[in-house]
Backbone as XML, in Angstrom:
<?xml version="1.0"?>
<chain id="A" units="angstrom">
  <residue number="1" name="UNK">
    <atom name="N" x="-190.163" y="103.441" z="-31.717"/>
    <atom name="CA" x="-189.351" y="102.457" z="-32.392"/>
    <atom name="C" x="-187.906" y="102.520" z="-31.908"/>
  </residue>
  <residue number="2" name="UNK">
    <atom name="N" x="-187.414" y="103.809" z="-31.709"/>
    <atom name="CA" x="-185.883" y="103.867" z="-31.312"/>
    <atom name="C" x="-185.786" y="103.179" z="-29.988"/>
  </residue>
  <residue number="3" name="UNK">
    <atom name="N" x="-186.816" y="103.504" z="-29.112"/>
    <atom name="CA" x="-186.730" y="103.024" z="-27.744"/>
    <atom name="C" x="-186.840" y="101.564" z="-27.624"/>
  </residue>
  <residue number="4" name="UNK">
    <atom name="N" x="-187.081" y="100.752" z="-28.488"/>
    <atom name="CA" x="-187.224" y="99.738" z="-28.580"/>
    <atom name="C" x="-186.455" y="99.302" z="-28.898"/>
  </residue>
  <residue number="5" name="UNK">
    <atom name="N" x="-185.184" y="99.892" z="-29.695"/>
    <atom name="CA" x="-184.289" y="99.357" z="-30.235"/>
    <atom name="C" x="-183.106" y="99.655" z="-29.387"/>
  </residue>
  <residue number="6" name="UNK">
    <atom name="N" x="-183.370" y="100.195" z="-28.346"/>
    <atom name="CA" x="-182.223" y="100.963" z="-27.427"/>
    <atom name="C" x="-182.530" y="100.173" z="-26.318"/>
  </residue>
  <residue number="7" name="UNK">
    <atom name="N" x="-183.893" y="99.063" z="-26.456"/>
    <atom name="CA" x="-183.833" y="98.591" z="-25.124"/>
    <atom name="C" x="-183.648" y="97.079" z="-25.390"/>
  </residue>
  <residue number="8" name="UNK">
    <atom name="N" x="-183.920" y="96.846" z="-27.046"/>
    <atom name="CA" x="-183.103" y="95.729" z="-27.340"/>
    <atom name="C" x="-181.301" y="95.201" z="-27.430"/>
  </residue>
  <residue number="9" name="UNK">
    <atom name="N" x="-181.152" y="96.907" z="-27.677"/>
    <atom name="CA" x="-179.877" y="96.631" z="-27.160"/>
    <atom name="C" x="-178.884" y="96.420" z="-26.113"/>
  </residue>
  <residue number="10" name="UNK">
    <atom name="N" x="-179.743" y="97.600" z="-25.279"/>
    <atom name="CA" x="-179.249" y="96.963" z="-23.687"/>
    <atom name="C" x="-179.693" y="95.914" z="-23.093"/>
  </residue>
  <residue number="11" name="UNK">
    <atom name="N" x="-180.720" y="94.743" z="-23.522"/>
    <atom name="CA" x="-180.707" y="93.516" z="-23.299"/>
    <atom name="C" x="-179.741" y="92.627" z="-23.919"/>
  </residue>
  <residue number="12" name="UNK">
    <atom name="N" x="-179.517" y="92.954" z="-24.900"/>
    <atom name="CA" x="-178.112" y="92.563" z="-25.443"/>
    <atom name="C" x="-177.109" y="92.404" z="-24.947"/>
  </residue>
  <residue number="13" name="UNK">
    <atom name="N" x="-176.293" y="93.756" z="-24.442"/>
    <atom name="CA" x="-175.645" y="93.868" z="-23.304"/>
    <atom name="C" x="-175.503" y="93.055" z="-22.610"/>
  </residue>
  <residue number="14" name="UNK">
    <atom name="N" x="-176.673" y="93.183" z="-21.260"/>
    <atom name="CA" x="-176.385" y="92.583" z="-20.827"/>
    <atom name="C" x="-176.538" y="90.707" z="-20.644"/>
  </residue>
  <residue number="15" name="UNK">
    <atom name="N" x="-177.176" y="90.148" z="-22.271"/>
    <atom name="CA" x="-176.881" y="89.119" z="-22.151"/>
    <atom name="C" x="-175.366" y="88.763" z="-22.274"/>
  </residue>
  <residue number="16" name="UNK">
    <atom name="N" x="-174.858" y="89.196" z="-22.861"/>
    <atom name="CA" x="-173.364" y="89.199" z="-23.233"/>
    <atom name="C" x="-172.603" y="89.347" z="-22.116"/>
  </residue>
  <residue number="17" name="UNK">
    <atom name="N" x="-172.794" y="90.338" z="-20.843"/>
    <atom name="CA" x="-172.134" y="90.135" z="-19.642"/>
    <atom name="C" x="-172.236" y="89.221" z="-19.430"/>
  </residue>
  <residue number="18" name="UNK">
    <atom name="N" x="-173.603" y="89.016" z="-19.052"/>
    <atom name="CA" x="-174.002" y="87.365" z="-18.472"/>
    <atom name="C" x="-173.518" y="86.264" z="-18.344"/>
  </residue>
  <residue number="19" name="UNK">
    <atom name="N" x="-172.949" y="86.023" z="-19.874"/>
    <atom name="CA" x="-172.782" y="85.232" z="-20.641"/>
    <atom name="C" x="-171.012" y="84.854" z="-19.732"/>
  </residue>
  <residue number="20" name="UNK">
    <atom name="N" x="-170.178" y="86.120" z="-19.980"/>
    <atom name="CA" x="-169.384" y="86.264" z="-19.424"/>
    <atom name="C" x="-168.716" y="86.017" z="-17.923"/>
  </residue>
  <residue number="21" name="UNK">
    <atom name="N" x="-169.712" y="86.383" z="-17.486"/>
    <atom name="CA" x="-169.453" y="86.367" z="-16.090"/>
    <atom name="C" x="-170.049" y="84.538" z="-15.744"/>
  </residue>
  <residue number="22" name="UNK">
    <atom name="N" x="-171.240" y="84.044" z="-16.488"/>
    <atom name="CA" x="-170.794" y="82.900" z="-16.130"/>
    <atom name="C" x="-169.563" y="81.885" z="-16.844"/>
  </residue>
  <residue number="23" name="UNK">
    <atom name="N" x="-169.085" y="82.287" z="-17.622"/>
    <atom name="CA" x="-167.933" y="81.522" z="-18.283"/>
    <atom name="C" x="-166.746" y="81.822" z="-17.416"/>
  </residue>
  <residue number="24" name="UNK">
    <atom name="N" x="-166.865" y="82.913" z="-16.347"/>
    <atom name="CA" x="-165.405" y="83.239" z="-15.783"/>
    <atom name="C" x="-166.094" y="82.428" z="-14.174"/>
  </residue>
  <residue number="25" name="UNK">
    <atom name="N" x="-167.502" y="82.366" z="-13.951"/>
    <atom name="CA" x="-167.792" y="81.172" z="-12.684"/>
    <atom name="C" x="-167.687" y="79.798" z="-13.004"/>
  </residue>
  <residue number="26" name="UNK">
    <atom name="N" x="-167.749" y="79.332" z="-13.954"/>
    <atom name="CA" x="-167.124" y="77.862" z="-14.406"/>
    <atom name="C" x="-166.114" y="77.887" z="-14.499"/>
  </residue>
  <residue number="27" name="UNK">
    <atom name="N" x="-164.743" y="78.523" z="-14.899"/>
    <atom name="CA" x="-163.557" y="78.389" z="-14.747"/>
    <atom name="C" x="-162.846" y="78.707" z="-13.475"/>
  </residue>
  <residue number="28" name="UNK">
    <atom name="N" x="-163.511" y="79.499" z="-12.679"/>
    <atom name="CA" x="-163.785" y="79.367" z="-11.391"/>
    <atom name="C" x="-163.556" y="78.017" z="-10.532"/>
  </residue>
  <residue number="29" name="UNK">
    <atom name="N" x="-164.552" y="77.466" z="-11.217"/>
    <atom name="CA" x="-165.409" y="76.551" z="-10.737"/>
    <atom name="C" x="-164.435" y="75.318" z="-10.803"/>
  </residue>
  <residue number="30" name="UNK">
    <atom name="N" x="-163.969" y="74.917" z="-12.323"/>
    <atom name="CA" x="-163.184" y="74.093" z="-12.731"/>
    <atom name="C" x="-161.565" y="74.361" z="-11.985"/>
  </residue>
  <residue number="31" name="UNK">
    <atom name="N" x="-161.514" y="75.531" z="-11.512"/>
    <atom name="CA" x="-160.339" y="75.764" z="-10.932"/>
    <atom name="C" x="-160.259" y="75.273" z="-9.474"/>
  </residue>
  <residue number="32" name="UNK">
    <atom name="N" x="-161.279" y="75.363" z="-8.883"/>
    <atom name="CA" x="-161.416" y="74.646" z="-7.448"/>
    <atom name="C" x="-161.727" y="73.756" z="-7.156"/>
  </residue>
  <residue number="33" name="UNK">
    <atom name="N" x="-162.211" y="73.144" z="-8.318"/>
    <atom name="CA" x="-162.505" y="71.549" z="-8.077"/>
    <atom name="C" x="-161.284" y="70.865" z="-8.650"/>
  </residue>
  <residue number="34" name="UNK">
    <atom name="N" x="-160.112" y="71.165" z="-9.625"/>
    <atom name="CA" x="-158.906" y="71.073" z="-9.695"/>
    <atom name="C" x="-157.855" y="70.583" z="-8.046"/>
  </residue>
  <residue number="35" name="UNK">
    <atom name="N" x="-158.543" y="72.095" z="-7.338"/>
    <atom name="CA" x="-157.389" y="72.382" z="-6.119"/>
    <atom name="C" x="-158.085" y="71.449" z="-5.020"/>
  </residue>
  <residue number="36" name="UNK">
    <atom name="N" x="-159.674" y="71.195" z="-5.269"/>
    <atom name="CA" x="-159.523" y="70.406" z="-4.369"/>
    <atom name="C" x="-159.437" y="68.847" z="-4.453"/>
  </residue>
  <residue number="37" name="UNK">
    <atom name="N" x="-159.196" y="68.843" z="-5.748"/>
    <atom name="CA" x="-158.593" y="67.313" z="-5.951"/>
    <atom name="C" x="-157.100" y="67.346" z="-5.834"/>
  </residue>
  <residue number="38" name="UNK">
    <atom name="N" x="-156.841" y="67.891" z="-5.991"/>
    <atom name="CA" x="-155.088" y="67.968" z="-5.474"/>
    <atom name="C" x="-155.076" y="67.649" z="-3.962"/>
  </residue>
  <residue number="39" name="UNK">
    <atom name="N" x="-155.733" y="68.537" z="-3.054"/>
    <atom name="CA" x="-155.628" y="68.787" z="-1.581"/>
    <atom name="C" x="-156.294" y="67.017" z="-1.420"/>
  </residue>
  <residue number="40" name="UNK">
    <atom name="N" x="-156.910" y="66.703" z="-1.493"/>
    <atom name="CA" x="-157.551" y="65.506" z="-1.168"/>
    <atom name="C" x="-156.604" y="64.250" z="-1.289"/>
  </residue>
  <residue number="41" name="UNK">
    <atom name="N" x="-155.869" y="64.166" z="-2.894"/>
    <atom name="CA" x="-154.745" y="63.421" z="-3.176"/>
    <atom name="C" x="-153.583" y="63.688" z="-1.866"/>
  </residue>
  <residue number="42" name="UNK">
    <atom name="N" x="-153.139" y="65.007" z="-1.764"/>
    <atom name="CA" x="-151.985" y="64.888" z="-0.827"/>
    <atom name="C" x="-152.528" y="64.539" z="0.955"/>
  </residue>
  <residue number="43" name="UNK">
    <atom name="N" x="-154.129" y="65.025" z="0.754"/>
    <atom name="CA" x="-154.483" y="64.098" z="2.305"/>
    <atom name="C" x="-154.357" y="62.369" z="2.704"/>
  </residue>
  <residue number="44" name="UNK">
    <atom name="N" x="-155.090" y="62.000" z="0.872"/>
    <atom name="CA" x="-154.694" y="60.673" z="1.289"/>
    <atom name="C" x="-153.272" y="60.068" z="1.504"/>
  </residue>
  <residue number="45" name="UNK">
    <atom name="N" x="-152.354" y="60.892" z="0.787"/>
    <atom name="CA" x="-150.912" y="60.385" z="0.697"/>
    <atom name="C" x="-150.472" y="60.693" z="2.398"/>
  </residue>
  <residue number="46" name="UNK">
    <atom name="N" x="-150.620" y="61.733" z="3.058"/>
    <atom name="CA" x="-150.443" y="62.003" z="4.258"/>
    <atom name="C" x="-150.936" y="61.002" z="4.764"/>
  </residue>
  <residue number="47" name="UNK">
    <atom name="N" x="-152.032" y="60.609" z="4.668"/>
    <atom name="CA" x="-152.596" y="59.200" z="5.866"/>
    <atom name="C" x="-151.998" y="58.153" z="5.707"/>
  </residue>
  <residue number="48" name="UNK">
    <atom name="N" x="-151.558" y="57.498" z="4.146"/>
    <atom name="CA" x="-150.618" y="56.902" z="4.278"/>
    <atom name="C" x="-149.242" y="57.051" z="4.793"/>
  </residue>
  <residue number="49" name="UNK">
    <atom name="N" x="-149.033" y="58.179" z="4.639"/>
    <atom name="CA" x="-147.942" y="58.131" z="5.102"/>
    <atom name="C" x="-147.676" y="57.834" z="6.899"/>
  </residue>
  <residue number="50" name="UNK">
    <atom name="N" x="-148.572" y="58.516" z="7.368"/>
    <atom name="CA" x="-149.105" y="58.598" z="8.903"/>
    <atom name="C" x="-149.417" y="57.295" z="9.389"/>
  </residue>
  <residue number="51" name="UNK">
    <atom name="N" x="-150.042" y="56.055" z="8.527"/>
    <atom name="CA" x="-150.140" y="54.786" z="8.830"/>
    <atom name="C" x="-148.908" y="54.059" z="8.960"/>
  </residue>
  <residue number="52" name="UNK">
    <atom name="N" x="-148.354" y="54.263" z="7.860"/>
    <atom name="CA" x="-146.703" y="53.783" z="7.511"/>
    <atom name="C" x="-145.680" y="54.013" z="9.248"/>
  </residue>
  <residue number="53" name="UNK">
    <atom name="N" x="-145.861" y="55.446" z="8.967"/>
    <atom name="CA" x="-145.042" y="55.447" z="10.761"/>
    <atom name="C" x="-145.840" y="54.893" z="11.738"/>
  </residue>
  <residue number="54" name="UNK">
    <atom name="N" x="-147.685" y="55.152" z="11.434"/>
    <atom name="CA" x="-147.557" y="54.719" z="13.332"/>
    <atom name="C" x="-146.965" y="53.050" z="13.446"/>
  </residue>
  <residue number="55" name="UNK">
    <atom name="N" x="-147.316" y="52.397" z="12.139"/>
    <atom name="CA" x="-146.757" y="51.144" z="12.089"/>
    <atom name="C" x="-145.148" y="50.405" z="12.495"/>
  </residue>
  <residue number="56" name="UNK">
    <atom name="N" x="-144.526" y="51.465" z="12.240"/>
    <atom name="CA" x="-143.306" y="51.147" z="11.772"/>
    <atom name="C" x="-142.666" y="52.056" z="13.216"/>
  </residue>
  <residue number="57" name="UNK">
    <atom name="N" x="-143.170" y="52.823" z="13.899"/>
    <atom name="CA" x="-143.131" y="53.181" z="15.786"/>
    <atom name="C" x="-143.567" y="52.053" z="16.467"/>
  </residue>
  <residue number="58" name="UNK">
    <atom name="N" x="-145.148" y="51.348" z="16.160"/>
    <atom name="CA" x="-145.431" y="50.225" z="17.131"/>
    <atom name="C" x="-144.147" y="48.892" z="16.888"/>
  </residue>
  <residue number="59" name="UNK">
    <atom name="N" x="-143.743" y="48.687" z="15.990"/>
    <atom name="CA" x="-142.381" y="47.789" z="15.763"/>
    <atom name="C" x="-141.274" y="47.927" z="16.347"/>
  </residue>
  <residue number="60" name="UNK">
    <atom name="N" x="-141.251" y="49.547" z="16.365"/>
    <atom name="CA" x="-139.708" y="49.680" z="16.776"/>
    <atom name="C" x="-140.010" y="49.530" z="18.309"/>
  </residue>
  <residue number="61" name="UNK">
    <atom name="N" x="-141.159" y="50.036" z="19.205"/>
    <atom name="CA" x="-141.564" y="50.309" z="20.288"/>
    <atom name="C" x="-141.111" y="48.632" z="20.677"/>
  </residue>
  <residue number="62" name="UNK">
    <atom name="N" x="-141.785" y="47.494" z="19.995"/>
    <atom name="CA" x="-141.846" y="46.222" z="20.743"/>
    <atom name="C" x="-140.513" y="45.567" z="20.802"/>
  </residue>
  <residue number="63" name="UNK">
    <atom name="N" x="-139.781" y="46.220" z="19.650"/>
    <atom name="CA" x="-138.288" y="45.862" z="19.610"/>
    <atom name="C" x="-137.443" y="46.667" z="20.886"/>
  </residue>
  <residue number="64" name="UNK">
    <atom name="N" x="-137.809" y="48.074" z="21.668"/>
    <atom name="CA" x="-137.329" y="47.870" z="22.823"/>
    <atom name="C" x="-137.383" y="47.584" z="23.866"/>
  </residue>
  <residue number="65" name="UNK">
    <atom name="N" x="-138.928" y="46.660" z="24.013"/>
    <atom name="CA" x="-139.650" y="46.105" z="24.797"/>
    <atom name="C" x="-138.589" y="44.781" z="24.898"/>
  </residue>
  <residue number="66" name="UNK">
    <atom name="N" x="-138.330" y="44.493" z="23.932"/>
    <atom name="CA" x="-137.809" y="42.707" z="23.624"/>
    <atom name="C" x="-136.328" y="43.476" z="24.633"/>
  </residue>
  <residue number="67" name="UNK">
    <atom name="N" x="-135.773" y="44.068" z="23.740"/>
    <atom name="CA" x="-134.036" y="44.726" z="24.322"/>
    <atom name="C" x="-134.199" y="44.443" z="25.597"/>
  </residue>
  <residue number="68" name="UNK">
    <atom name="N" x="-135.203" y="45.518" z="26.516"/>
    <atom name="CA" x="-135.231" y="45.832" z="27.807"/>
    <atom name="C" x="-135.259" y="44.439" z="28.506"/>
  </residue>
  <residue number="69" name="UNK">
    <atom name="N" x="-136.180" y="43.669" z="27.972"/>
    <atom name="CA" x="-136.449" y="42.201" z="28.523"/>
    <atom name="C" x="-135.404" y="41.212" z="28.835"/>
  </residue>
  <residue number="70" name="UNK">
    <atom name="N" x="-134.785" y="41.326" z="27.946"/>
    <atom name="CA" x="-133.607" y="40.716" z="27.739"/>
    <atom name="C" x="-132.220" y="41.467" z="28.671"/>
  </residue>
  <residue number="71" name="UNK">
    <atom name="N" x="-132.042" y="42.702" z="28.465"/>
    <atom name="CA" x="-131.047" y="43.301" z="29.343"/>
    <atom name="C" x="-131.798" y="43.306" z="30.862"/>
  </residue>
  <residue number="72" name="UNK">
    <atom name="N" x="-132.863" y="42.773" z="31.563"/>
    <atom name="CA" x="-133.457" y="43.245" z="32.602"/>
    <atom name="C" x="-133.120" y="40.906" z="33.302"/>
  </residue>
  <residue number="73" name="UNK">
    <atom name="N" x="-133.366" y="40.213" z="32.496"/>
    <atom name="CA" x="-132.875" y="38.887" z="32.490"/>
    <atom name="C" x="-131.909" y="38.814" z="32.927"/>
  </residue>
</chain>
């Protein structure tokens, strides 16, 4: 009977780790799916931003295309 009760308790145990250790892999969990929604947000902002210049280089580029044209006239 004792042994039974000594082995109900160390199932106990370790449900209670268990228990634990997955509540600290979901917050884990929730913590990196946090960071990688952050990282993703500042990728897209980077591509915009990266569109914005190559745009705003091909403009300036044709504007010294026009200059040259004109000073070469």
């Amino acid at each position: 009977m004792s042994d039974n009760l000594d082995l109900i308790n160390e199932y106990k145990d370790q449900v209670r780790i268990l228990k634990n250790q997955i509540n600290e892999l979901e917050d884990a969990s929730k913590s990196k799916d946090s960071a990688n929604k952050r990282c993703l947000q500042k990728l897209e902002h980077s591509q915009q931003d990266l569109e914005q210049a190559n745009k705003k280089i091909t403009e300036l580029e044709d504007q010294v295309q026009k200059l040259t044209k004109k000073e070469n006239e």
